[in-house]
VOKELO-258233 format. One line per 4 residues: number of its first residue (from 0); their letters; for each residue z negated, y negated, x negated of N, C-alpha, C. Coordinates in steps of 0.2 Angstrom, whole numbers, plus 5000, padded with zeros to 4 digits. Layout:
NUM> A> Z:Y:X:Z:Y:X:Z:Y:X | ...
This chain:
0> XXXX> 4986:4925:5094:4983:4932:5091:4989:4936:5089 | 4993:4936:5095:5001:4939:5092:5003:4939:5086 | 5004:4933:5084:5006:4928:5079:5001:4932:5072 | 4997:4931:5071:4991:4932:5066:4992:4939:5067
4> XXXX> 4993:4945:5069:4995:4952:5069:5001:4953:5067 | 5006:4949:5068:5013:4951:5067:5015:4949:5059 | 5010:4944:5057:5009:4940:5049:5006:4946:5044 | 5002:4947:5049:4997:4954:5042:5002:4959:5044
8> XXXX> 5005:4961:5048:5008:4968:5048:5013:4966:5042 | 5017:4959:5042:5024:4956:5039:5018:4957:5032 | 5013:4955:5029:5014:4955:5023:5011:4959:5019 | 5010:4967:5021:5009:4974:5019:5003:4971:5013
12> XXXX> 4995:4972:5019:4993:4972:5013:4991:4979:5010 | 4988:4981:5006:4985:4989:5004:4979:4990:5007 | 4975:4985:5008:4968:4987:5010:4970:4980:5018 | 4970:4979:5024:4972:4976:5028:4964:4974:5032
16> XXXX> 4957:4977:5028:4951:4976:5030:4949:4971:5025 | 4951:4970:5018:4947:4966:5015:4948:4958:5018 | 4940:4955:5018:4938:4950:5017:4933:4947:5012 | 4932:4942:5010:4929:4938:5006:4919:4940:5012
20> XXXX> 4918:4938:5016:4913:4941:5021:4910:4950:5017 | 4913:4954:5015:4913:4960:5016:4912:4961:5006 | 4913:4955:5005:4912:4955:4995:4906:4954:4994 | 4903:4959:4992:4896:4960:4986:4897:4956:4979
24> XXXX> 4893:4948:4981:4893:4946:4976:4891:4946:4971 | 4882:4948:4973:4877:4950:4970:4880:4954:4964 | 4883:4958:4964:4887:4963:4958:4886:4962:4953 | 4892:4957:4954:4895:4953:4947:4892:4946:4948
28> XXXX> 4885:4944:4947:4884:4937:4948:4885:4931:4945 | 4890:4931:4941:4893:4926:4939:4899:4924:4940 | 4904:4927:4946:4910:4927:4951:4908:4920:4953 | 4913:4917:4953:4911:4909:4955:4914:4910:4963
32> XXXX> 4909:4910:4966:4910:4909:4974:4911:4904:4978 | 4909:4899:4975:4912:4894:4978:4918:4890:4977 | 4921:4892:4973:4931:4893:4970:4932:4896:4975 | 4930:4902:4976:4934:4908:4980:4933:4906:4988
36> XXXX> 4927:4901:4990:4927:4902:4996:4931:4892:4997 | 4932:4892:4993:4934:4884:4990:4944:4887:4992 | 4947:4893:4991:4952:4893:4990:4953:4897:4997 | 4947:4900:5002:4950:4902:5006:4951:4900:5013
40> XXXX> 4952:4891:5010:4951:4885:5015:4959:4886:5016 | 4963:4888:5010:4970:4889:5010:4973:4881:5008 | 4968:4876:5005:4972:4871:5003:4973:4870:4996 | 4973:4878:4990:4977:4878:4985:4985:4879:4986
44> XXXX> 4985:4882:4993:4993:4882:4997:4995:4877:4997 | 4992:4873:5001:4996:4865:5003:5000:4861:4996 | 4993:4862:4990:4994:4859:4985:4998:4864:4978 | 5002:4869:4984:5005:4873:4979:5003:4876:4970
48> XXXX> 4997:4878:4971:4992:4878:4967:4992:4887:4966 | 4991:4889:4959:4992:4898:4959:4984:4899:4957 | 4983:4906:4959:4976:4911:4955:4978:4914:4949 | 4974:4917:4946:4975:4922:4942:4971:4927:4940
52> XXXX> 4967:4932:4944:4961:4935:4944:4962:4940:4937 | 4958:4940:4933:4960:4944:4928:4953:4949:4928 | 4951:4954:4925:4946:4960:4922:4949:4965:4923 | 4942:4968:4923:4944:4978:4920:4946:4978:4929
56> XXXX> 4950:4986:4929:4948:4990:4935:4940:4991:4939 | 4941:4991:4946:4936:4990:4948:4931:4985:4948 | 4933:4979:4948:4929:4973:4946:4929:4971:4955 | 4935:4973:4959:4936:4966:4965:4943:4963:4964
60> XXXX> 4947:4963:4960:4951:4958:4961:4957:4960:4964 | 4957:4967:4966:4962:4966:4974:4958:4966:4980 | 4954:4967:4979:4949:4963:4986:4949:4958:4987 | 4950:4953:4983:4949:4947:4984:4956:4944:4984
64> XXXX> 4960:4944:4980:4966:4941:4982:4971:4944:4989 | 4967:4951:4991:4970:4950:4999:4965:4947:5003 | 4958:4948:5003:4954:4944:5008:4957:4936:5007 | 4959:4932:5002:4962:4925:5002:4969:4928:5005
68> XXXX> 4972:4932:5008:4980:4934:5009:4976:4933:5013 | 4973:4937:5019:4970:4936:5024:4967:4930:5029 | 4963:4927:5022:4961:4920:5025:4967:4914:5025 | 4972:4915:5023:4978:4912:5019:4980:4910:5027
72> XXXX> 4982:4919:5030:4987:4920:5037:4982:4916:5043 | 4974:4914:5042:4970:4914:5048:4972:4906:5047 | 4973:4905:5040:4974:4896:5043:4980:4892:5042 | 4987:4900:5045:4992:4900:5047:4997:4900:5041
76> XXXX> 4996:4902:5036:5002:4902:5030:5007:4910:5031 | 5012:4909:5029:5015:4918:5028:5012:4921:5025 | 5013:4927:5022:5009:4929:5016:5013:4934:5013 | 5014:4938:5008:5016:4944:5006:5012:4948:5001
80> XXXX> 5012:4952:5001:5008:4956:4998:5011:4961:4994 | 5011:4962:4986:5014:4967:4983:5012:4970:4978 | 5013:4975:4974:5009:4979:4969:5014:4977:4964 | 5011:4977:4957:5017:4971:4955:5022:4979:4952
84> XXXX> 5021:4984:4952:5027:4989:4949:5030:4991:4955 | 5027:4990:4963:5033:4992:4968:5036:4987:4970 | 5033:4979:4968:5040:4973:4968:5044:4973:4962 | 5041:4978:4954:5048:4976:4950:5053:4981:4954
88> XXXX> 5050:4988:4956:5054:4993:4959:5061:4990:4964 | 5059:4985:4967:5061:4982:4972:5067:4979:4972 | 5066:4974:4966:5068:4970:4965:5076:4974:4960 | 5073:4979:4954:5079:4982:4952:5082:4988:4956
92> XXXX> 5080:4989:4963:5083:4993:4969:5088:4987:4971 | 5086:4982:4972:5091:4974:4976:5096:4975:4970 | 5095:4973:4965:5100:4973:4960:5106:4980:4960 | 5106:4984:4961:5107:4990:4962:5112:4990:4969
96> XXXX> 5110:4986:4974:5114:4986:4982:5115:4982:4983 | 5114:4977:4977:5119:4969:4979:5115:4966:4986 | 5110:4966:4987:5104:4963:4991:5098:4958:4986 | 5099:4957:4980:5094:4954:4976:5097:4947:4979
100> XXXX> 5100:4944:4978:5098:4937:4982:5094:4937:4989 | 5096:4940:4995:5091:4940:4997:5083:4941:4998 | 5084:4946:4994:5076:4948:4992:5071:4942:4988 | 5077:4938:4982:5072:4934:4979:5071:4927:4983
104> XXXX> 5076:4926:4990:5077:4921:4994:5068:4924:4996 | 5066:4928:4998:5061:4929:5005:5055:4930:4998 | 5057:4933:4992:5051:4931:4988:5049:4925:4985 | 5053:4919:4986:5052:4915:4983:5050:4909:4985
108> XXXX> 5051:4909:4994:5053:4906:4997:5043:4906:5003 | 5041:4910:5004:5037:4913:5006:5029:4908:5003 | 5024:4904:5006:5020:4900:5006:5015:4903:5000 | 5013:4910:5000:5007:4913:4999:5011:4920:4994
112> XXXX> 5012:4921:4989:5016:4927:4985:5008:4931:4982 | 5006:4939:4982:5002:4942:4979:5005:4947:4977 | 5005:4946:4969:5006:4952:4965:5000:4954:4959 | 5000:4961:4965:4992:4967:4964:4995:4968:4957
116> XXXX> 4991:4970:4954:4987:4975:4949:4992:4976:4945 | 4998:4968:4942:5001:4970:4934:4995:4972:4929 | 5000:4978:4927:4997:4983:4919:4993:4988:4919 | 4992:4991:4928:4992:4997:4928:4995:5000:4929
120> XXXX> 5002:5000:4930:5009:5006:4928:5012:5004:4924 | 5017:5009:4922:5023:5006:4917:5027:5003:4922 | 5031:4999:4920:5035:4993:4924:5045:4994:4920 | 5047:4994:4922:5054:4993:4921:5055:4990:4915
124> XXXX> 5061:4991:4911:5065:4985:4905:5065:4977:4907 | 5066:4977:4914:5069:4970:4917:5062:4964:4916 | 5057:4971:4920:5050:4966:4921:5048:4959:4919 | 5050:4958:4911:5050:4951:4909:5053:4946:4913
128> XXXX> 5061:4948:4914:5065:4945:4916:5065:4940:4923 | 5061:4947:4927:5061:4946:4934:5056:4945:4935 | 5049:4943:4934:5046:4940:4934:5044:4933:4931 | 5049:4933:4927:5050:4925:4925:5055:4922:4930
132> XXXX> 5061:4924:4931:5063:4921:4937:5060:4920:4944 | 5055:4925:4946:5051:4923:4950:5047:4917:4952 | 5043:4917:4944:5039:4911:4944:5041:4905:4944 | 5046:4906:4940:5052:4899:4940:5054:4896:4947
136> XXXX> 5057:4899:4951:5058:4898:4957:5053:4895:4962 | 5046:4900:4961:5040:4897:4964:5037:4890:4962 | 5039:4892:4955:5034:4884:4951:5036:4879:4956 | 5029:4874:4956:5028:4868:4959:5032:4868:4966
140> XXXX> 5034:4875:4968:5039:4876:4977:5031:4879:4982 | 5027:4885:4978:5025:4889:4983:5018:4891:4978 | 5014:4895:4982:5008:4897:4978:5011:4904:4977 | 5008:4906:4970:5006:4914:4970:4999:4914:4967
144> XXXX> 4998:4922:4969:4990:4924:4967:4993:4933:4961 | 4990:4932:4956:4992:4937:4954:4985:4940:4949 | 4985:4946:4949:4979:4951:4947:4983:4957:4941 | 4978:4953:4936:4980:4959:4932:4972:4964:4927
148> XXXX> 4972:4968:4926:4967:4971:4922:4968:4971:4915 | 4975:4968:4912:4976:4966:4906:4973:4958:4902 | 4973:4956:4901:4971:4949:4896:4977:4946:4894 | 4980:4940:4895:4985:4936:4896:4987:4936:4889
152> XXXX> 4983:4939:4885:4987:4938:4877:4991:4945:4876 | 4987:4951:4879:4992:4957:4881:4997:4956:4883 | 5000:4953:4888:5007:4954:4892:5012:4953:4889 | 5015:4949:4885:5020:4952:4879:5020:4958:4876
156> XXXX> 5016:4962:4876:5014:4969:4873:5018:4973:4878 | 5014:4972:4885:5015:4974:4893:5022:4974:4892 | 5024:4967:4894:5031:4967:4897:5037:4968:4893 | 5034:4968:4885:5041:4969:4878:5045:4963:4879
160> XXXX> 5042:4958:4881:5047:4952:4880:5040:4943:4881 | 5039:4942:4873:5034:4938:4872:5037:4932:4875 | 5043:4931:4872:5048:4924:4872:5047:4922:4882 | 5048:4928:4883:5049:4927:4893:5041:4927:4894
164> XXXX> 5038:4931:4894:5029:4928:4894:5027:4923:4894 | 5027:4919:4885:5025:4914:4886:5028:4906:4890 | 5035:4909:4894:5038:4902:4898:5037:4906:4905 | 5032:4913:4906:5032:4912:4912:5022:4911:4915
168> XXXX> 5020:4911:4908:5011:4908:4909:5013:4902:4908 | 5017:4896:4906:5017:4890:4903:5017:4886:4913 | 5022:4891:4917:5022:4889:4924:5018:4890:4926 | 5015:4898:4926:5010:4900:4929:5002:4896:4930
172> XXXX> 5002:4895:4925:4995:4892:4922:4995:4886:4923 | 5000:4881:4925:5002:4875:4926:4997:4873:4929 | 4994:4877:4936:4993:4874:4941:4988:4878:4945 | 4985:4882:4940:4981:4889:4942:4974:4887:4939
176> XXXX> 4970:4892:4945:4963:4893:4945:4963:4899:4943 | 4957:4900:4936:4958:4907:4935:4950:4909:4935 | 4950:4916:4938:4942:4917:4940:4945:4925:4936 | 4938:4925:4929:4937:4932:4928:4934:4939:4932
180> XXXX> 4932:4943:4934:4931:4947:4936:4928:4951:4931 | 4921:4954:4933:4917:4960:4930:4914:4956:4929 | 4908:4960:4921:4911:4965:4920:4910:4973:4923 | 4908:4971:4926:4904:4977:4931:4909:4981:4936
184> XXXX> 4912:4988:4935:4914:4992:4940:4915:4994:4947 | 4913:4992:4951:4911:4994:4958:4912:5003:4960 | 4919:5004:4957:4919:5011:4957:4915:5015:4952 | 4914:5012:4946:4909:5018:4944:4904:5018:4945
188> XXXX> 4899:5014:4949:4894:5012:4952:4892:5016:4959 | 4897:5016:4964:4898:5022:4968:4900:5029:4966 | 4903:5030:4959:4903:5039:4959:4897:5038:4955 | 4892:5034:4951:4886:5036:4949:4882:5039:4955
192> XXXX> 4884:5033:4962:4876:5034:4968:4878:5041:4972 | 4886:5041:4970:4888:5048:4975:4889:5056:4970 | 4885:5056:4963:4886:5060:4959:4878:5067:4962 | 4879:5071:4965:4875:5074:4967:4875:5081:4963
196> XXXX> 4876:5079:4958:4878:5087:4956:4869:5087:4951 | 4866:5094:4950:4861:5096:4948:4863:5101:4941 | 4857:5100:4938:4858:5104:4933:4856:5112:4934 | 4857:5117:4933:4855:5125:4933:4849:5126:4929
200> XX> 4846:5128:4934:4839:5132:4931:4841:5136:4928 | 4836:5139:4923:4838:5144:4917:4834:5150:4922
């Protein structure tokens, strides 16, 4: 129990409650659930296999790639957890103090890699760069799980470097399971139910 507490503390999730248990599938009824509950056996881990959860905001797809973080740690994997603009942040902070080997030794090296929500902030010059060397690294060595709200034909636009894109989906996609998400919001679904406001009488 030790062990499985010091793994979730080690891999900083954002939401450290979500599970695949606690997902409203009914939502979006066309989320293929038995992939998802297929992958949180953790034996796309063994067979070094990646995700690629892709839709709109508020679809689920950081819920679900930490709840698979979490199923990941239950059947004993490492896991790390990251947002992908405070990993490019990280990564060109390492470069900066001469700690980027390092850092890319423990990101690359690591069974289960989750990078949240590329293409919801601006991201650095390097961005293309360094997540192509990432993936490079990882290819056919370890899994990643990676959520983006963009569309995979966008990210040359996103990362301002097509050439690095398309040789870092050529790896990515090698070996991945990709589940769409939506199209249905979850959040604006609860600020419709929680919208209380009234109109004024005359």
């Amino acid at each position: 129990d030790r062990l499985l507490e010091r793994r979730r503390v080690q891999a900083r999730f954002r939401d450290p409650s979500r599970s695949l248990d606690s997902f409203d599938f009914t939502f979006n009824k066309k989320m293929n659930r038995a992939l998802l509950f297929e992958l949180a056996t953790g034996r796309f881990i063994t067979q070094r296999e990646d995700l690629l959860l892709v839709g709109p905001p508020g679809t689920g797809k950081s819920h679900l790639a930490q709840a698979l973080g979490q199923a990941a740690i239950q059947q004993g994997h490492r896991v790390l957890y990251r947002e992908a603009h405070l990993l490019l942040e990280e990564l060109t902070d390492a470069t900066l103090d001469g700690t980027r080997k390092e850092v890319f030794t423990e990101l690359s090296t690591v069974p289960l890699l989750i990078i949240d929500d590329l293409g919801m902030r601006k991201l650095p010059p390097t961005a293309a760069e360094d997540l192509l060397e990432l993936i490079m690294r990882r290819y056919e060595r370890a899994s990643t799980i990676l959520t983006s709200n963009r569309p995979v034909d966008d990210w040359g636009k996103l990362l301002g470097d097509t050439a690095a894109v398309t040789a870092l989906l050529d790896r990515l996609l090698h070996h991945a399971h990709v589940i769409t998400c939506g199209p249905r919001s979850w959040r604006t679904k609860l600020h419709a139910a929680t919208d209380t406001s009234v109109t004024p009488t005359r």
